[in-house]
C-alpha positions in Angstrom: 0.0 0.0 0.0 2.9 2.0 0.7 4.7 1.8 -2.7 1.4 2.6 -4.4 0.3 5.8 -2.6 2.3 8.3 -4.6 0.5 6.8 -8.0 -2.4 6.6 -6.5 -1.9 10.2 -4.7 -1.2 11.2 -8.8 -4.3 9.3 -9.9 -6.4 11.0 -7.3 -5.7 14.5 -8.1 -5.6 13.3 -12.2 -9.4 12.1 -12.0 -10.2 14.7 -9.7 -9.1 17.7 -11.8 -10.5 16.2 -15.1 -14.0 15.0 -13.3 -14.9 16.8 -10.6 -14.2 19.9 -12.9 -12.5 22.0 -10.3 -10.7 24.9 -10.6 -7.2 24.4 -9.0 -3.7 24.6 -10.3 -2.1 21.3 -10.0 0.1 22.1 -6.8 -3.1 22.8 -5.2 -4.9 20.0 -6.8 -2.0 17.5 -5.7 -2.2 18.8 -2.1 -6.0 17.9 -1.8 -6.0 14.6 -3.7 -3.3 14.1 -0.6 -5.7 15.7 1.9 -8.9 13.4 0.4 -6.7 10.1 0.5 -5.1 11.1 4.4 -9.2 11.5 5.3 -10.0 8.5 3.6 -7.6 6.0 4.6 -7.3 7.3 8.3 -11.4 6.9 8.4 -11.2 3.8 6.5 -8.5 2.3 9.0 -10.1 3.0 11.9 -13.4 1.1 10.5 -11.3 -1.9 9.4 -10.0 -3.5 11.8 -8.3 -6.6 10.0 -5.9 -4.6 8.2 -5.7 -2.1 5.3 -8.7 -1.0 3.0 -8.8 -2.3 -0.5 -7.0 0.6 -2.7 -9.9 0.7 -5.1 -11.9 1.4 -1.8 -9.9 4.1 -1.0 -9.6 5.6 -4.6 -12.9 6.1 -4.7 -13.9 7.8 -2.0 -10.5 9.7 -1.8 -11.9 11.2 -5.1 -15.3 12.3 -3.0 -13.4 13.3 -0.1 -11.4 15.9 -2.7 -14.1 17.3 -3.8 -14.8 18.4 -0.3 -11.3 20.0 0.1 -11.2 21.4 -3.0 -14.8 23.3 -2.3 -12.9 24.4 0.7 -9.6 25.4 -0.9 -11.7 27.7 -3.2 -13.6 29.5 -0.2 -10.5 30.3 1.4 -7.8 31.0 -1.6 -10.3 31.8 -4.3 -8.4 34.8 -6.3 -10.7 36.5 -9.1 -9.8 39.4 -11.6 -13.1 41.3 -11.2 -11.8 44.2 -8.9 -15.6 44.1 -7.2 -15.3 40.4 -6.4 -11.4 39.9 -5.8 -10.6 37.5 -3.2 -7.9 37.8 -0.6 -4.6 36.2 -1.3 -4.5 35.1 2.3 -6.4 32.7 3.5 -7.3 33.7 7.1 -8.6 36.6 5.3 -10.4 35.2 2.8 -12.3 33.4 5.6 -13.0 36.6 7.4 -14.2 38.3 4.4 -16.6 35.5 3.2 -17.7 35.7 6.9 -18.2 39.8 7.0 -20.4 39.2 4.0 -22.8 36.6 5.0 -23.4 38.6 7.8 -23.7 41.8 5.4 -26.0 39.6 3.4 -28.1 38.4 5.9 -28.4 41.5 7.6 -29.8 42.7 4.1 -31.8 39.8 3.9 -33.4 40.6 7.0 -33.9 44.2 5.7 -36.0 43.4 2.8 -38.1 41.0 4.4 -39.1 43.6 7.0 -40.2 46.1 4.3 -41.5 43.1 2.1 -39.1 42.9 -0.8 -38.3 39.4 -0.5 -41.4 38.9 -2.7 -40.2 39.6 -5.3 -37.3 37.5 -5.7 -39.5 34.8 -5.7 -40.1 32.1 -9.3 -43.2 34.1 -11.3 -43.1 37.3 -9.0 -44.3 40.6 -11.0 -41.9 43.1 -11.8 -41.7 45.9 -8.7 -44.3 48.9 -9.7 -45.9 51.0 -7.9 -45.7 54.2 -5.3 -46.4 51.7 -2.3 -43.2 49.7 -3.7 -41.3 52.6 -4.4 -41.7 53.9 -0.1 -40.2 50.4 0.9 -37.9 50.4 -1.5 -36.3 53.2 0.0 -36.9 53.1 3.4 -34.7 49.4 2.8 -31.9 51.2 0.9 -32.1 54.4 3.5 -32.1 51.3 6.6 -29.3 49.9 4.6 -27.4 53.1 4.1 -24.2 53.0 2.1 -23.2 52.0 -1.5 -27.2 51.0 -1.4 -28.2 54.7 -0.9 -26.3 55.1 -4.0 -27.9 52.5 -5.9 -31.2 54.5 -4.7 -29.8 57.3 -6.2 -28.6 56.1 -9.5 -32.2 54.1 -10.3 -33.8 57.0 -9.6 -32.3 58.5 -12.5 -33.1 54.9 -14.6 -36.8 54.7 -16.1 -35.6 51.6 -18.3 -35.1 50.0 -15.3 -38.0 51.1 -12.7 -41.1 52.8 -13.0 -42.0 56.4 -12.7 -43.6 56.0 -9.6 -40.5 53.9 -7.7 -38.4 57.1 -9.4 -40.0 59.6 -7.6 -40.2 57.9 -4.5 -36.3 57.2 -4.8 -35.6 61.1 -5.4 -36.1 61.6 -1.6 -32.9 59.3 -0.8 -30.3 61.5 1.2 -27.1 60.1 2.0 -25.6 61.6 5.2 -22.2 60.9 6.3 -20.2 62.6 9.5 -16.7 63.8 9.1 -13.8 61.8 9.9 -11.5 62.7 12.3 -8.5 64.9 11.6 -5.6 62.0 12.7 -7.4 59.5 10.5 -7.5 61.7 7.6 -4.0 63.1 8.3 -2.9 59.1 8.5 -4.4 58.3 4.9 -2.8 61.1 3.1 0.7 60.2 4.9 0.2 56.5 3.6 -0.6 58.6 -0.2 1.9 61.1 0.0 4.6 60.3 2.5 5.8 61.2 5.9 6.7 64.7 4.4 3.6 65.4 3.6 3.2 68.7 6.2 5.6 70.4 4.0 3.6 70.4 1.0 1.3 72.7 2.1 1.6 76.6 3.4 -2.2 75.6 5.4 -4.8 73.3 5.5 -7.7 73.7 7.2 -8.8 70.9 9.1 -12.6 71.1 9.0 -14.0 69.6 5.8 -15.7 72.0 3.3 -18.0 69.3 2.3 -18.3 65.2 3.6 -19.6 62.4 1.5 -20.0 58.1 2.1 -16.4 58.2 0.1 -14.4 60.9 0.9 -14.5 64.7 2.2 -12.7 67.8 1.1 -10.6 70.0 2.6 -9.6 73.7 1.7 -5.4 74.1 1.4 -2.8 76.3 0.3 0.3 75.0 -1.7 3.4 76.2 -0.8 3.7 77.9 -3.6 0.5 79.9 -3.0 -2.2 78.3 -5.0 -5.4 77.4 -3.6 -6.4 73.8 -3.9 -8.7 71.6 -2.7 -7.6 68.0 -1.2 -10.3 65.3 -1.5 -9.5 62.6 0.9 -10.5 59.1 0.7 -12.5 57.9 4.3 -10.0 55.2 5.9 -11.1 51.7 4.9 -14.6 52.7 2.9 -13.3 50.6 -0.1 -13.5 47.4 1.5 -16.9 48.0 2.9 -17.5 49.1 -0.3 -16.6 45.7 -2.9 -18.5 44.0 0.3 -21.3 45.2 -0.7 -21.1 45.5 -4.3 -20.4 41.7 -4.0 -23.3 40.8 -2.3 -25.5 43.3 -5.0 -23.9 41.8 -8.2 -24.4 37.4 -6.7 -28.5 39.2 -5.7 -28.7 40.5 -9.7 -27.2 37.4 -10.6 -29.8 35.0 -8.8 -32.9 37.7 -9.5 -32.2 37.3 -13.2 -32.0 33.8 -13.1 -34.7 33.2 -10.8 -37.8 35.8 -12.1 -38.8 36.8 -15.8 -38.4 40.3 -15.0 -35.2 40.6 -13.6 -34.3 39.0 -16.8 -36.2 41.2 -19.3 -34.3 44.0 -18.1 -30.8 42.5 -18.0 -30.2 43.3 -14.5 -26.6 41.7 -13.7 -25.8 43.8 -16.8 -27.5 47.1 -15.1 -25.9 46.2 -11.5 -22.1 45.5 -12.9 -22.4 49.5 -14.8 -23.3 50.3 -11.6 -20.8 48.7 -9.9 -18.0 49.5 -11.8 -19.1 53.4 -11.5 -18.7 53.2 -7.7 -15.7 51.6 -8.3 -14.0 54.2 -10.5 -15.2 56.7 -8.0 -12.7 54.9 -4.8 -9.9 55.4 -7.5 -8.9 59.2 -7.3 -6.2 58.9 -10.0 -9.1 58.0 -12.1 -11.3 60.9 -11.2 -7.8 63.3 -11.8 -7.8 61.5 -15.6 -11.5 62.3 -15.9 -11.0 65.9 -14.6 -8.6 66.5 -17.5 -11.3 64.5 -19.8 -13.9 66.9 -19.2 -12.1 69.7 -19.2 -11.3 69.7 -22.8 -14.7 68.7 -23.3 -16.0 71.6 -22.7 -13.2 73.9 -23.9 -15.8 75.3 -26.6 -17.9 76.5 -23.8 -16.4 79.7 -21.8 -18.9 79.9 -19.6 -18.0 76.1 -17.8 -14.9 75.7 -16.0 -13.2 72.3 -14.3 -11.1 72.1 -11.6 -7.5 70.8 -13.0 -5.6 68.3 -10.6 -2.0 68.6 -9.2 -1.1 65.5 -10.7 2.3 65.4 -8.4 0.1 65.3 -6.0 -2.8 62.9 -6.5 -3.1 59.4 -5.7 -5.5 56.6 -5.1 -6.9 58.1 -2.4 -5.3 61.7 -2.2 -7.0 64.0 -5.2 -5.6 67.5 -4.7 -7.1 70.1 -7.5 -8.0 73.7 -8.1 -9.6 75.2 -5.4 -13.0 77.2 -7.3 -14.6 80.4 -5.1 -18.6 80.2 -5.4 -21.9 78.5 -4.4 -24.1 75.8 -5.3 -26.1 76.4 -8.4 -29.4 75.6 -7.2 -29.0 78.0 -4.2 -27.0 81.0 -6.3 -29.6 80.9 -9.0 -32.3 82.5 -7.2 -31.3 85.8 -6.6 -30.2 86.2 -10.5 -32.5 88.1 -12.6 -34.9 85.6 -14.7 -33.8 86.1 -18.0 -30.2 84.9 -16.8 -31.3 81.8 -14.8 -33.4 81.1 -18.6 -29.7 81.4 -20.0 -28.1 79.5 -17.7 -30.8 76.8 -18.0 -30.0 76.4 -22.1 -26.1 76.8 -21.6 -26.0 74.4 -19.1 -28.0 71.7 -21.6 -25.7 72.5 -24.2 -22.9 71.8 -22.4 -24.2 68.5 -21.5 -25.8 67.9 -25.4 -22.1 68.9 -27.0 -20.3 66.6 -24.1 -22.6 63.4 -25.1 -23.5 64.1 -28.6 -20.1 65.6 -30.0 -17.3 64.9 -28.0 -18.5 61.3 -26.6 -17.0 62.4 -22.9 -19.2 63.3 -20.6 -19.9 64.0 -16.8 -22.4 61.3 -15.6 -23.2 63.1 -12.7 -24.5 66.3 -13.1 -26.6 66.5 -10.0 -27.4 70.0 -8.3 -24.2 69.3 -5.4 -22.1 68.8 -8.3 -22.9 72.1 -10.5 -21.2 75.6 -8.7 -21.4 78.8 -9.9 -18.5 81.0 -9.6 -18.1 84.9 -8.6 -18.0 85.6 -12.2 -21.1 84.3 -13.2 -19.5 80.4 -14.9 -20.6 77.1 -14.1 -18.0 74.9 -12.3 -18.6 71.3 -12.7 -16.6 69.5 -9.7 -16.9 65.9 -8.5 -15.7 63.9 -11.8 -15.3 60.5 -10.0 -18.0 59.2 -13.0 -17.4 59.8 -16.3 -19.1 58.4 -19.3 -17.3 57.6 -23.0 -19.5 57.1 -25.7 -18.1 55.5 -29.2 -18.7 57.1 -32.3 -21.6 54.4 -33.5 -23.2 55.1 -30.1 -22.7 58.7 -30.2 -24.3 58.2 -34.2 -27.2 56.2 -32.7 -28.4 59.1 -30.4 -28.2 61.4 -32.9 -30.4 59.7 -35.3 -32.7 59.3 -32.5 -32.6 62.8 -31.9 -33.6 63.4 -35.2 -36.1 60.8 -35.5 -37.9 62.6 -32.7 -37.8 66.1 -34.1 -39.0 64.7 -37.2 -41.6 62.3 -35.6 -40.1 59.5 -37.6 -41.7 56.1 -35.7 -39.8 53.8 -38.1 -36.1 55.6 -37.6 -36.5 56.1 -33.6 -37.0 52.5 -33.8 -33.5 51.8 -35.7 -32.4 54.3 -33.3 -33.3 52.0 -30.7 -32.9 49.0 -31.7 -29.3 50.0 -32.2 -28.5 51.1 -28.5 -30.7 48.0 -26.9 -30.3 44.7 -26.0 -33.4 42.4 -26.8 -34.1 39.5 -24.0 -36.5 38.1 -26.5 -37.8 38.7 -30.1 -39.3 41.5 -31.2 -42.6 42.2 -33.5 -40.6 45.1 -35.1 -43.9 46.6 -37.0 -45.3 46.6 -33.3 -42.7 48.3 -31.8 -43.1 51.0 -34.5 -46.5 51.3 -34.0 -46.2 51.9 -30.1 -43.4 54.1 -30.7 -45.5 56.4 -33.2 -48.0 56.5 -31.0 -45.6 58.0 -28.0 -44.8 60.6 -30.7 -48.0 61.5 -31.2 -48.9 61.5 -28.1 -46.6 63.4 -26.2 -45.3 65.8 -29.1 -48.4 65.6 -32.0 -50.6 69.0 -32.4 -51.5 70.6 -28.7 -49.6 67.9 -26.6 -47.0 70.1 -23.9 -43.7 68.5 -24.2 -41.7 67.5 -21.4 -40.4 65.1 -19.4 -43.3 62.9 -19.6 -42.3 62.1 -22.8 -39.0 59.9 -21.9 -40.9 58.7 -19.6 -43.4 56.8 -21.5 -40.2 56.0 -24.6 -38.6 54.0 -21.6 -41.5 52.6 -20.3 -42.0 51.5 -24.0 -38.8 49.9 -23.8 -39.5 47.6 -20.6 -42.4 46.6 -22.2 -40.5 45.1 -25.3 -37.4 43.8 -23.2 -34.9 46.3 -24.4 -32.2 46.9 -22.4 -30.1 49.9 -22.9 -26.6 49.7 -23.0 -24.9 50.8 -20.0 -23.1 53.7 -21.4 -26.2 55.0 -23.1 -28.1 54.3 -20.1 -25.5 56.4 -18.5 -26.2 59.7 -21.1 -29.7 59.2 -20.0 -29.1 59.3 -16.8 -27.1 62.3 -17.0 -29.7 64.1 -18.6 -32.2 62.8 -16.3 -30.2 64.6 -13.6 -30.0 67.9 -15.0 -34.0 68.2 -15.8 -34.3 69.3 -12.1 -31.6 71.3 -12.2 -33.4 72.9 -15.4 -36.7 73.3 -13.8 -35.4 74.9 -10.6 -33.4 77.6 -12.4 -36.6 78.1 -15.0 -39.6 76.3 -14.3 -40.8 76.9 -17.6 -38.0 76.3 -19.4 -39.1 73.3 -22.3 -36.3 70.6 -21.9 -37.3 68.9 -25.4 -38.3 71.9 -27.6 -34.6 73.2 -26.4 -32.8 69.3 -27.6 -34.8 69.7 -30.6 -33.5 73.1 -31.5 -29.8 71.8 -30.8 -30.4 68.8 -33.0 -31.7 71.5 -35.4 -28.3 73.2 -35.0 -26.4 70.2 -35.0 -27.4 67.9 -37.9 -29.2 71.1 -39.4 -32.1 69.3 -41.5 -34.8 70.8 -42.6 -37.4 69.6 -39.5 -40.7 70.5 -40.6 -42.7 67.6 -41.4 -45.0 69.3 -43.9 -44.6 69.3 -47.7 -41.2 68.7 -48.3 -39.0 68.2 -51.9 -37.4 65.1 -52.8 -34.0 67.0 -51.7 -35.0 68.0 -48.2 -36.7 64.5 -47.4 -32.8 62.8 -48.5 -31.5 65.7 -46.4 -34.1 64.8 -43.3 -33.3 60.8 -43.6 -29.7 61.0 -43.7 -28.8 61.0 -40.3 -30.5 57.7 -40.1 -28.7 56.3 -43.2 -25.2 57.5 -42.5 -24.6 54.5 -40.0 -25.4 52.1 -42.6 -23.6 54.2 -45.9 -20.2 54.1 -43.7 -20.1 50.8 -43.6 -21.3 49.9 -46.5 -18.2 49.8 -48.6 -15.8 48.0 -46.3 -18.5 45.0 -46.4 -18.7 44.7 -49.8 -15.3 44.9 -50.2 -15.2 41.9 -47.8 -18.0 40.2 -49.7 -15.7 40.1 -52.5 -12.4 39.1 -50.9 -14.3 35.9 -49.8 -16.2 35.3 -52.9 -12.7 35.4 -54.9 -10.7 33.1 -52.3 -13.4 30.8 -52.7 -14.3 31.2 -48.8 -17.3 32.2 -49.1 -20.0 29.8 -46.5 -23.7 30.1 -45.5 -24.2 30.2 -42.1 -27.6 28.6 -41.0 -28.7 28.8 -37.1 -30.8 25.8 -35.8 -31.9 28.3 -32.6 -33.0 31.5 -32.7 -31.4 32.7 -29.2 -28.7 32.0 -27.2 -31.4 31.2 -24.3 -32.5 28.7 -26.9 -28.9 27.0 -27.5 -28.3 26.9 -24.0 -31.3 25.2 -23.3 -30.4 22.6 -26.0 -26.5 22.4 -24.6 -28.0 21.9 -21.0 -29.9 19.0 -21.9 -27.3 17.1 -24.2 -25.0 17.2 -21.1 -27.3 16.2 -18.6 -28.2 13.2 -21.0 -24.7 12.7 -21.6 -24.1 12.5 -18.4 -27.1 10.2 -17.4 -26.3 7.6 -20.0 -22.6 7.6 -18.9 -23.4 7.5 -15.4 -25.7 4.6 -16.0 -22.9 2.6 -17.6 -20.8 2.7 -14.9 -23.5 1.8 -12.4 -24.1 -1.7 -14.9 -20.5 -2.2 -14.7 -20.3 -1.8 -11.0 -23.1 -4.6 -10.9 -21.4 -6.9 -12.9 -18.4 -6.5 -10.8 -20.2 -7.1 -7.6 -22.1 -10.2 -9.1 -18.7 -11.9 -10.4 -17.0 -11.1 -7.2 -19.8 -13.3 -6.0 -18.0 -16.4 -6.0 -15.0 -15.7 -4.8 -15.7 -13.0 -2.0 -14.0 -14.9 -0.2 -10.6 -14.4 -2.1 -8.5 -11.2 -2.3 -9.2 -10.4 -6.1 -13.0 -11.3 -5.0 -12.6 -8.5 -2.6 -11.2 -6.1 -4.8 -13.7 -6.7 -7.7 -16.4 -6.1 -5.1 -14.8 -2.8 -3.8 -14.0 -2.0 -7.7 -18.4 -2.7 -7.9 -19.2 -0.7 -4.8 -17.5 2.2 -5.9 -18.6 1.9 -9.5 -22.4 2.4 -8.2 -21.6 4.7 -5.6 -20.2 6.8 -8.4 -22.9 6.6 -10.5 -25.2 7.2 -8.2 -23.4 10.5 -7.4 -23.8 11.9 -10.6 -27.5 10.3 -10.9 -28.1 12.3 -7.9 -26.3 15.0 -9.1 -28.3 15.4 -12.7 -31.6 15.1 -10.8 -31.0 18.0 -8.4 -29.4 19.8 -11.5 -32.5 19.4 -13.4 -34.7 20.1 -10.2 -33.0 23.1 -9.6 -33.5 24.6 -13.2 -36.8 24.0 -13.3 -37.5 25.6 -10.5 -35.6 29.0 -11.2 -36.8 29.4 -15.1 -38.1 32.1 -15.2 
């Protein structure tokens, strides 16, 4: 038994890796295929009093008894790129942190159930609607406070994703956050900036100037005399922070697999944006890039200024940048005559139209606490930690829908569309451009008042047909959906689409009016919407041709319609797959145990009836196994 444990230690960990289909480098694997056959054999011994267990015994069960150690090999060592859900490389600490968050997790379990959201993670639950919704949804994510405020905040700004009346109720969330002490904030920026670090300022003031859930500001003086203002990161906020951004991205993950309309609207998609938006903002070298970013995005616009960072200066969590003099928009604007708050109001759109539509860099958080105006009369946009960058095709796509909706043209708005969404199932494209022509009409035909009600209803529109926006587009959306009270408060009557459509008017400059029109000015009106296609055009016939010359030209035909569909059809190949194979083995197993029969008494009689034991036992594993499997998935289709 002796001479055979290091080939059967290497057989272990061989049959192990390839069948149990565990992740493990094969140091790792070795090490538990040793760990499995010490369990086994000690276990095994102790049961057996009349000597040593039959090897094929212990190979068997020393390939269970892996499995075990290798599950808990990957709690405690796991190690995965995504910066959200990246594991600890030590293991004690690995341990602690899957600890910290089934505690988080149950302690937002509990939280949900008490304001009686747990319904809705259930198999067939409705989608979340309603104001009555919308009040416990944010008394949960107010209970909950944190990153989950923030996720209150950014779905408030998302009708693709909830409805109008969950919106309005999440507009009320307020995120309130104390000041840190002066040691602890004086220890992070000596960790950033050194040990030296007094001597790089003339002053600093102590007290913060403003304190948010990340970070707070201070006011300082270089020591070269310019003002600046030093954003400091609160002391261990990032790990509380990928805590629970892990715990939100495994919820998004199980709603979408579990409910139809978690699914519809792509949620794990929705949840990682969001996630890797809060995760940009704990990285202040980031935000400095994105401060530069903007700045030159808006160099056409004298009236905006951007705070630029001391680069020398700035670290992960360390941003120290241009101190700007003035007050918060929302609370300057008031005492400025009306006329100028009107001009603000269309500047400030521009600003955000050019930034999206234009350049393709934008600020994707223009919230009032983020817009200052300065003593002589600009608009200072501060707190860059998110920053949206649109492609050119995406950037195309919203301006065709742009000018689909100046023109009221149902069948281009759907292109539009079609081009920014993800479908979760097929779409009845003549019904989709008959809902969408009836919005238009609706909301912008002869002596309907447009406003916001009329993105409203376009992304209700899109929830209905299971189009989910892309991330980054979402993101535009979002930014303009933060602006429109910004808008309102510094002119309440000021017309947020008749003001886009006369930029698109500027922009793409197409003659608008839908009325008689010659055969000129209709080409001139569709070519927005053409121009994606006509670009491209060219290079794919081009390609066309290449193949057709190399003789490589192939007809592609697809059985399934979706991916759902193929995986569907991949699931249940493997399950029967592994159902006939498992079978096999269990016949095998029974003819070994019948032929050891006659000659139990024997040593190669014993070992033929081990050899038959753990042929069954194995396939009654994976029997098992492929019923709960299929169990399991029935259960959570959606």
């Amino acid at each position: 038994m002796r001479l055979a444990f290091f080939p059967t230690l290497l057989l272990v960990a061989l049959t192990g890796v390839r069948v149990l289909g565990v992740r493990l480098g094969w140091w790792r694997a070795i090490l538990v295929a040793w760990l499995g056959l010490a369990t086994v054999g000690i276990t095994l011994s102790r049961l057996r009093e009349d000597g040593e267990p039959p090897i094929l015994w212990v190979i068997a069960a020393g390939i269970v008894a892996m499995l075990a150690w290798a599950g808990l090999f990957e709690l405690v060592s796991s190690s995965r790129s995504d910066p959200v859900r990246r594991g600890s490389a030590n293991p004690l600490q690995a341990v602690r942190d899957s600890l910290a968050r089934g505690r988080r997790a149950t302690e937002i379990g509990l939280i949900a159930t008490r304001f009686g959201l747990n319904r809705f993670g259930r198999r067939r639950s409705s989608e979340p609607r309603g104001a009555t919704t919308g009040r416990a949804l944010r008394g949960a994510l107010q209970r909950a406070g944190g990153v989950y405020v923030k996720l209150g905040q950014f779905l408030s700004t998302r009708p693709d994703l909830v409805s109008n009346e969950i919106a309005e109720e999440l507009e009320d969330l307020q995120q309130r956050a104390a000041p840190v002490a002066q040691p602890l904030i004086h220890q992070v920026m000596v960790d950033e900036l050194g040990p030296e670090v007094d001597d790089l300022f003339a002053r600093f003031n102590a007290e913060p100037v403003a304190a948010a859930s990340i970070a707070q500001v201070h006011r300082a003086e270089l020591a070269d005399g310019r003002r600046v203002a030093v954003k400091v990161q609160r002391p261990d906020v990032a790990r509380g922070i990928r805590l629970d951004l892990d715990i939100l991205l495994r919820l998004a993950d199980r709603l979408e697999r579990r409910t139809q309309w978690a699914f519809e609207l792509r949620l794990s998609d929705a949840t990682e944006g969001f996630a890797d938006s809060v995760m940009d903002e704990l990285d202040f070298q980031t935000e400095a890039r994105n401060l530069l970013a903007v700045s030159e995005a808006v160099r056409n616009h004298p009236r905006f200024v951007v705070p630029r960072p001391v680069a020398e200066l700035s670290r992960t969590r360390v941003l120290v940048m241009d101190w700007i003099d003035g007050a918060p928009l929302t609370e300057a604007a008031p005492g400025l005559p009306e006329a100028e708050r009107y001009e603000l109001a269309r500047a400030l759109l521009r600003c955000l139209l050019d930034q999206i539509l234009v350049v393709g860099t934008f600020h994707a958080d223009p919230h009032p606490g983020n817009l200052y105006l300065t003593e002589d009369g600009r608009i200072a946009l501060i707190d860059c930690g998110a920053v949206g960058r649109l492609t050119p095709t995406q950037r195309m796509a919203l301006q065709t829908a742009l000018a689909a909706i100046a023109a009221q043209d149902a069948a281009a708005l759907r292109d539009a569309l079609r081009s920014m969404t993800t479908a979760s199932r097929d779409i009845d494209e003549t019904l989709l451009e008959r809902a969408l022509g009836n919005v238009l009409v609706n909301q912008l035909g002869p002596g309907a008042t447009p406003g916001s009600e009329f993105v409203t209803a376009l992304m209700e529109l899109t929830r209905e047909f299971g189009l989910a926006l892309e991330p980054v587009v979402a993101g535009a959306l979002r930014a303009l959906a933060s602006i429109q009270s910004t808008l309102e408060l510094l002119a309440p009557d000021f017309d947020l689409l008749g003001e886009t459509k006369a930029y698109g008017q500027d922009l793409m400059n197409p003659l608008w009016s839908p009325a008689e029109r010659s055969p000129r000015q209709e080409l001139e009106a569709a070519l927005p919407a053409m121009l994606p296609t006509l670009t491209t055009l060219p290079r794919r016939l081009l390609r066309i041709v290449e193949s057709a010359e190399r003789n490589e030209m192939e007809l592609g035909v697809r059985l399934f319609r979706s991916d759902r569909d193929r995986r569907f059809v991949d699931v249940v190949v493997a399950q029967v797959v592994g159902t006939i194979a498992a079978a096999a083995v269990g016949v095998i197993g029974g003819l070994l145990i019948i032929g050891a029969s006659s000659r139990i008494e024997t040593d190669s009689g014993r070992i033929l009836q081990a050899g038959g034991v753990g042929c069954v036992g194995i396939a009654v594993l994976a029997l098992l196994s492929t019923l709960v499997t299929s169990l399991r998935r029935q259960r959570e289709r959606p």
